[in-house]
DRENFI-908187 format. One record per atom (N, C-alpha, C, O): residue in one letter; x, y, z. Coordinates in steps of 0.001 Angstrom, whole numbers, plus 500000, padded with zeros to 6 digits. Each point is the difference from the previous one (the first is absolute). Example, Ala and Ser with C-alpha at 12.3 -4.5 7.8 and 13.67 -1.06 7.14 Angstrom:
<pts>
A513190494310507800
A499110501190500000
A500900501200500000
A501036499981500665
S498614501069498615
S500820501190500060
S499230501090500730
S500509501108500169
</pts>
This chain:
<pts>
X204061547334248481
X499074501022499538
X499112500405501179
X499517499144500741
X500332501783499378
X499490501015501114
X498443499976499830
X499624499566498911
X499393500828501980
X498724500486499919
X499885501208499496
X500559500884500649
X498848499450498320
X499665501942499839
X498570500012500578
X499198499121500317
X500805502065499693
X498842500590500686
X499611501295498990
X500636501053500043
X498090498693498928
X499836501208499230
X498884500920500988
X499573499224500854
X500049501626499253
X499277500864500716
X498877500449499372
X500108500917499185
X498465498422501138
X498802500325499931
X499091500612500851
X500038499965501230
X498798500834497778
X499006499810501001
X498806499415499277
X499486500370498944
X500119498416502039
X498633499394499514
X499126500421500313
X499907501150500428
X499091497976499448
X498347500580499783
X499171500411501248
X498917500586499993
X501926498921501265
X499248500130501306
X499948501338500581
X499270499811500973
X500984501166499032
X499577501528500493
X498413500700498831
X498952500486500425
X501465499296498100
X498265500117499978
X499079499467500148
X498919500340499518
X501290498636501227
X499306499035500249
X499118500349501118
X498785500183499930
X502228499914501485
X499877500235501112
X499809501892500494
X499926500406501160
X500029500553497439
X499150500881499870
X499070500052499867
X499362500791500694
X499959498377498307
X498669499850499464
X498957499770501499
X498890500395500357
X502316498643500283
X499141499032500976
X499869501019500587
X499228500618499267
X501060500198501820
X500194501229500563
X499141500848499986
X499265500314500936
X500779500378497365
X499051500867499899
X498163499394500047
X499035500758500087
X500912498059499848
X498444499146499757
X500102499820501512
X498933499855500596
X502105500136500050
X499617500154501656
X499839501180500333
X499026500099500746
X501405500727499079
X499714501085500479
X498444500820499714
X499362500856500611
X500469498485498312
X498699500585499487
X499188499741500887
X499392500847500654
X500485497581499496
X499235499617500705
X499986500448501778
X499010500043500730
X501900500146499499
X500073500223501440
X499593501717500170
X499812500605501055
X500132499864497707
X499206501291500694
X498513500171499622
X499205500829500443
X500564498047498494
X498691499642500123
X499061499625501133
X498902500486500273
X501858498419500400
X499930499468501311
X500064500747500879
X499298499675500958
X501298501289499160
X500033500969500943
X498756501099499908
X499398500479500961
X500441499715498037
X498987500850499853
X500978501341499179
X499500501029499546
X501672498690500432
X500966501296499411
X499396500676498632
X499726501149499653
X500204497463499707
X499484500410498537
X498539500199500232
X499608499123500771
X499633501512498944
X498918499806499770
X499504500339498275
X500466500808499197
X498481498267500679
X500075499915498458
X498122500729499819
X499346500318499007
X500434499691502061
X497991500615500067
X500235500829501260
X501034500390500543
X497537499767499776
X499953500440501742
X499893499040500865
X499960498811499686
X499994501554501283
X499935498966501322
X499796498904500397
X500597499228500750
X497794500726498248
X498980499222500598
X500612498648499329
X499418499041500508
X501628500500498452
X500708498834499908
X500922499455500738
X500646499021499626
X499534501650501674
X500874499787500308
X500951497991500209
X501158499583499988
X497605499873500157
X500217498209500198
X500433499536498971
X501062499379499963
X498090500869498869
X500442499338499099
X501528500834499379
X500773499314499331
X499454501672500852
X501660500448499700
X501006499216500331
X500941499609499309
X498645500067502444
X500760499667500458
X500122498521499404
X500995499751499319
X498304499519500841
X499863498841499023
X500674499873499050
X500765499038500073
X499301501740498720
X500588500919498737
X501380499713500443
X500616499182499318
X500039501394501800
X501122500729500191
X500730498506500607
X501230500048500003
X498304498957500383
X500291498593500932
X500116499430498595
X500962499233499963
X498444500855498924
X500115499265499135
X501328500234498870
X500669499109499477
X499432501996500386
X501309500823499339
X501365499655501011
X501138499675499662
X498330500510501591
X501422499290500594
X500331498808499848
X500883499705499194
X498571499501501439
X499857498624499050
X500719499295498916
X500879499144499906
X498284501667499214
X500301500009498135
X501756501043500002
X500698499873498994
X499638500732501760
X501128500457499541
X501184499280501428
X501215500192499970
X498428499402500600
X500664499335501007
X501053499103498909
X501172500309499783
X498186498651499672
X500592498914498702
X500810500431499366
X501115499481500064
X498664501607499093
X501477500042499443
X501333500815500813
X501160499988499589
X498252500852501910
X501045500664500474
X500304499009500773
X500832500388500821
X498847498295499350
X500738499054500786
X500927499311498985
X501163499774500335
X498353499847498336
X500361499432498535
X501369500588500140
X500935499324500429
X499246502428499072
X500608500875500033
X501163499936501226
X501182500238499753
X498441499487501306
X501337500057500853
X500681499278500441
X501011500269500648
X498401498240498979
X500461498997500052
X501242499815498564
X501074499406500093
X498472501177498853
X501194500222498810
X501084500750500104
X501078499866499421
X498366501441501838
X501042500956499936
X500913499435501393
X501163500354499808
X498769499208500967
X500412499008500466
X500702499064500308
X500677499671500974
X498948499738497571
X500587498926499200
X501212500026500387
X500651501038500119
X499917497402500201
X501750499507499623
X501338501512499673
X499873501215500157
X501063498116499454
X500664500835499428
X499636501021498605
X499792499410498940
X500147501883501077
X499531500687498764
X501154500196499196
X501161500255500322
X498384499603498741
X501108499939498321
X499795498801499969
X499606499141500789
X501072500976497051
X499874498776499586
X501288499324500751
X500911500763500322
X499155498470499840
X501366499365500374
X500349498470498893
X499278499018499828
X501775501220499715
X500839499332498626
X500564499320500612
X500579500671500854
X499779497622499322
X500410499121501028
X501002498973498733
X499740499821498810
X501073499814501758
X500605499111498832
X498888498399499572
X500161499190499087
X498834500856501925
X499091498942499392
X498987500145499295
X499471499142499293
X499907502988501014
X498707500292499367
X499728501494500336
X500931500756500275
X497614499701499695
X499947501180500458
X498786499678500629
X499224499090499707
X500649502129501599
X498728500024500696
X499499501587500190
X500894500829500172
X497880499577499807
X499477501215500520
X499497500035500852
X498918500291499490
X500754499635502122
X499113499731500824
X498756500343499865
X499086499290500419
X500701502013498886
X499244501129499899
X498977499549498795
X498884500517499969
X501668498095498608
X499527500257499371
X499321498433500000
X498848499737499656
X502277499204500869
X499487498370499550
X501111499421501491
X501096500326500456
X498041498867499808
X500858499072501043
X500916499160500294
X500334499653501133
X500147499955497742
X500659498823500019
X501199500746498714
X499666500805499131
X501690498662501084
X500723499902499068
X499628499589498997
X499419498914499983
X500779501770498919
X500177499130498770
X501559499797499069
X500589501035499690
X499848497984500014
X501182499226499377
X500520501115498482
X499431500723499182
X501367499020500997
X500708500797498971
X499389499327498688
X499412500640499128
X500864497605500845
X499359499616498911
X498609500054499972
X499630499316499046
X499123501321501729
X499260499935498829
X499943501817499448
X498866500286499615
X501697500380500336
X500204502000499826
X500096499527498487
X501123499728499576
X497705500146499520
X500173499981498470
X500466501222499540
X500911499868499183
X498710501514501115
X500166500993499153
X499859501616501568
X499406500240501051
X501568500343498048
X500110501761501004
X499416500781498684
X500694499773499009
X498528500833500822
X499562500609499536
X499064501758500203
X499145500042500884
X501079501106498367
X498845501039500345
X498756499680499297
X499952499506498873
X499263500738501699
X498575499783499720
X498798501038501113
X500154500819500906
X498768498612498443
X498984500944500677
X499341499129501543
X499671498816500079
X500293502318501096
X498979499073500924
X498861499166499363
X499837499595498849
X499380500277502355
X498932499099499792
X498640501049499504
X499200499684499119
X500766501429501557
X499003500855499488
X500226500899498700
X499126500812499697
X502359499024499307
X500498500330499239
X500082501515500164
X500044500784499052
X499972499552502225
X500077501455500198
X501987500288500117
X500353501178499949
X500172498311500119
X501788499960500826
X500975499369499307
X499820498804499768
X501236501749499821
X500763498932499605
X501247499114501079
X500889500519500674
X498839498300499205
X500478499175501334
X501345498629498751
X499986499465498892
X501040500643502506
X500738498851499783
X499022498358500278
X499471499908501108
X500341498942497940
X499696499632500399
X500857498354499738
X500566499529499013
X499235500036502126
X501072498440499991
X499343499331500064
X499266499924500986
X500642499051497751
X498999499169499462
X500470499072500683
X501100500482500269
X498875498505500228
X499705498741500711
X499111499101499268
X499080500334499254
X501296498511501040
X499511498479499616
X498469500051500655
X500003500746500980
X498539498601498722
X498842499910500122
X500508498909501588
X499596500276501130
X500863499130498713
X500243499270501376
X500680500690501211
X499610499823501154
X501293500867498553
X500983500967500493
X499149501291500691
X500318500564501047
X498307499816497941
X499383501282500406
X499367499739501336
X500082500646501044
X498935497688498522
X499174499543500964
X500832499942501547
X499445500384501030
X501793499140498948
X500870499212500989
X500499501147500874
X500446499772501124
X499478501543498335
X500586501196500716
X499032500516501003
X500306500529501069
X498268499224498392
X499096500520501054
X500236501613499859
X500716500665500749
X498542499821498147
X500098501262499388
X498509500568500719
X499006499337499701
X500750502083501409
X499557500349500632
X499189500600499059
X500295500368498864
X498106499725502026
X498897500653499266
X499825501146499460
X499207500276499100
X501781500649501620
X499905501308499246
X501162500182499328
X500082501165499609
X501058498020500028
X500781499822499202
X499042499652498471
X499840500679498985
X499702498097501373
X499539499710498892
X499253500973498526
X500127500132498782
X498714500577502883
X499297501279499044
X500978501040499589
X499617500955499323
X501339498948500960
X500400501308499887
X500909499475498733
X499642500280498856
X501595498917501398
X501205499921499240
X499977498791499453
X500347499934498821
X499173498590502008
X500914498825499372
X498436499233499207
X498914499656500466
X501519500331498539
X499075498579499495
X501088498954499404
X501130500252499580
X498159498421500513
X500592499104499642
X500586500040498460
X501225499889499958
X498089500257498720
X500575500392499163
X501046501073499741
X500523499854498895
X499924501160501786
X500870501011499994
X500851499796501275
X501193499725499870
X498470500349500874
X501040499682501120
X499674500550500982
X498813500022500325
X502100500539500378
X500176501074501933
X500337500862499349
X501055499926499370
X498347500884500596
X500622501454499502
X500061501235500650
X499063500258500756
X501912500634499106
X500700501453500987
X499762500888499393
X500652500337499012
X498148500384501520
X500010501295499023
X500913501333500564
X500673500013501030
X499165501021498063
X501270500780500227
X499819500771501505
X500938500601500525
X497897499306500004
X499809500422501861
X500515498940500532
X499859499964501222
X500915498790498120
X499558499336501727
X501662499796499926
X500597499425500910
X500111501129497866
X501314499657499909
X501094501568500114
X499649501057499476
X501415498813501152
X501103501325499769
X500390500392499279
X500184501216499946
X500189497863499000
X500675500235498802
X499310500214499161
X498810500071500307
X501516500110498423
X499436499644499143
X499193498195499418
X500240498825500275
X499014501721499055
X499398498511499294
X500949498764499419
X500015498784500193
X500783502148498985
X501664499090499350
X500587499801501080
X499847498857500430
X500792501837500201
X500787499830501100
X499837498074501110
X500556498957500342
X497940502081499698
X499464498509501084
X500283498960498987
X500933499198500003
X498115500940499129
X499967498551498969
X501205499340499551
X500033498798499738
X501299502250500142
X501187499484499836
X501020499203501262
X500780499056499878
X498805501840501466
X500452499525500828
X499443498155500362
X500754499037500143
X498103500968499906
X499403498829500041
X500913498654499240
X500690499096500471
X498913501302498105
X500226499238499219
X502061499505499265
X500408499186499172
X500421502062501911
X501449499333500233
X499934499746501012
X501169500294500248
X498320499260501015
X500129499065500975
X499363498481499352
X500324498812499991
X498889501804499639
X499485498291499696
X500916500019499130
X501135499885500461
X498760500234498290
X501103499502499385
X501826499447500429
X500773499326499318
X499382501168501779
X501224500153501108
X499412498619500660
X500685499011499740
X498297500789500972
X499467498954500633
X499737498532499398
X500347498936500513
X499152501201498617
X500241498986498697
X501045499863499594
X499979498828499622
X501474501753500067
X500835499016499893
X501074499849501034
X501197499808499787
X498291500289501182
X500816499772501257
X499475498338500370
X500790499108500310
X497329500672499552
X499871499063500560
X500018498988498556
X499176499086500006
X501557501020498997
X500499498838498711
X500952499747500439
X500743499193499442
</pts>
């Protein structure tokens, strides 16, 4: 049994936008580009503008360090699956309790989500803006319909006949 490679995109480009634009703000603050009064502030802007870089430095470093990241896509392994983009570590075919559609985490999206074992969630090392965004421990890692090609079924089906393929290869 072969490696697949499903094709995502994770969470690290709005990430490393956000970061971007809170730099940029700041750096024309700092510069004096923006001006938000007249003149006579000019120190404390700049101040202003050192501090926004700063504050947006974090997540556009957060951000490009995800986009970055390892190999991109999920990748389906005959021992487990990994996302670079989303959790660090493999996780095992046996603990994948359930493939299911369901809602993100902000219940704004509807996302594939692969429920995993409470030990299994911890052990993957599921990334911070994964978390906010898609995976909680009660529901799972979940793909909403931006970060996947296919459709929602599609993915969720593809997933869930490899594992099933993977599981009884290793009985």
């Amino acid at each position: 049994m072969e490696t697949k490679v499903l094709k995502t995109s994770g969470i690290g480009i709005h990430v490393l936008l956000f970061g971007l634009v809170v730099v940029a703000v700041g750096l024309g603050l700092a510069l004096n580009i923006l001006s938000l009064r007249g003149r006579s502030d000019r120190e404390a802007l700049q101040i202003v503008g050192l501090i926004f870089m700063f504050a947006g430095a974090v997540p556009f470093l957060m951000g490009l360090r995800l986009f970055l990241a390892g190999p991109k896509g999920l990748h389906l392994t005959p021992t487990g699956f990994r996302d670079a983009r989303m959790f660090r570590n493999e996780i095992p075919w046996s603990a994948l309790q359930d493939v299911s559609i369901g809602k993100s985490n902000n219940g704004r999206w509807d996302a594939v989500l692969l429920k995993v074992s409470p030990d299994a969630y911890k052990a993957a090392g599921v990334r911070f803006f994964t978390r906010m965004v898609t995976a909680r421990p009660d529901a799972g890692i979940g793909y909403t319909k931006n970060m996947v090609d296919t459709s929602l079924e599609d993915f969720g089906n593809e997933v869930l006949d490899y594992a099933n393929k993977a599981r009884q290869r290793a009985a």
